[in-house]
C-alpha positions in Angstrom: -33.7 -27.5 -14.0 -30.4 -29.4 -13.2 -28.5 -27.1 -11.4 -25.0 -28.8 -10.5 -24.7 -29.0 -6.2 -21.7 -26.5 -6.0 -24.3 -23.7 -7.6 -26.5 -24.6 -5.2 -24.2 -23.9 -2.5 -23.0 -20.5 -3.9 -26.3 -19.6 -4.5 -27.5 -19.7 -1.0 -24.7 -18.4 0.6 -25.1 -15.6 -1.8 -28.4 -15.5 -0.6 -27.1 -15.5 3.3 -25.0 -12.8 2.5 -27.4 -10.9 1.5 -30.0 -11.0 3.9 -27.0 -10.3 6.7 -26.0 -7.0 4.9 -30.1 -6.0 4.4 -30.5 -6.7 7.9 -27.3 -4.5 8.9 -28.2 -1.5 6.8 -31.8 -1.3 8.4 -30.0 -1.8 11.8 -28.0 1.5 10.8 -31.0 3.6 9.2 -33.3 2.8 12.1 -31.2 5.9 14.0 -29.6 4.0 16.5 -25.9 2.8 16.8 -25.1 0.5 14.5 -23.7 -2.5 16.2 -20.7 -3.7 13.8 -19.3 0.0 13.9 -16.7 0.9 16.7 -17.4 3.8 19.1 -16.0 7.3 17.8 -12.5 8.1 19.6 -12.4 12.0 21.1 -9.1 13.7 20.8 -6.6 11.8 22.4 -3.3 13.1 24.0 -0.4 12.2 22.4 1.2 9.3 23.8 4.6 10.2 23.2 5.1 14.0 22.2 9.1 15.3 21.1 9.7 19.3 20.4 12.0 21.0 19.0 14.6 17.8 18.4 18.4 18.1 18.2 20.8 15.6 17.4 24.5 15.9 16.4 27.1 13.0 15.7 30.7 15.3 16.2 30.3 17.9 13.4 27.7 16.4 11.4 23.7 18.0 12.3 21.5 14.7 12.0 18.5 16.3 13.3 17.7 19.9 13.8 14.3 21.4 15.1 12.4 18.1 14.4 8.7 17.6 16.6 6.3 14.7 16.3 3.1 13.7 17.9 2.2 9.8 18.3 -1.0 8.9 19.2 -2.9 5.7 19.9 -4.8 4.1 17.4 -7.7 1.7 17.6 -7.9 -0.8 15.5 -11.2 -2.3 14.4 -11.9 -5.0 11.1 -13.5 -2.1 9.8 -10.3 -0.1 9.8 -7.2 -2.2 9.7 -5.7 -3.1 6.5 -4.0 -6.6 5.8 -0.2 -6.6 5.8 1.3 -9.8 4.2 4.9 -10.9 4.6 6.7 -11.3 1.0 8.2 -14.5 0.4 11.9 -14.8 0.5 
């Protein structure tokens, strides 16, 4: 069989791939923590909390009665999406 060289190489990283995510998934269904996966966050507090917001510019009501909760956020590859720039 004359398979050119570049094949060759996709095939056994194909192959190294999947042997990686074989591995993983028994990793996971052997009951204990999988490694690749970050640790579950408890309820955090809120690191910044505003109630019940009022804001007025002379006679014009920008904001009336407005609350919002932030709260940290962990950030794992598992969890973050890309953001790309657009080009200009």
């Amino acid at each position: 069989m004359n398979v050119p060289p570049f094949w060759q190489y996709v095939a056994v990283g194909c192959v190294v791939i999947l042997a990686v995510l074989i591995d993983q998934v028994r990793a996971c269904s052997s009951g204990s923590r999988c490694k690749h996966m970050p640790e579950p966050m408890s309820k955090p507090e809120p690191m910044l909390k505003v109630v019940n917001a009022y804001k007025r510019f002379g006679g014009l009501v920008a904001v009336d009665n407005v609350s919002i909760e932030v709260y940290p956020v962990r950030l794992s590859p598992w969890s973050a999406t890309t953001v790309r720039a657009s080009p200009r």
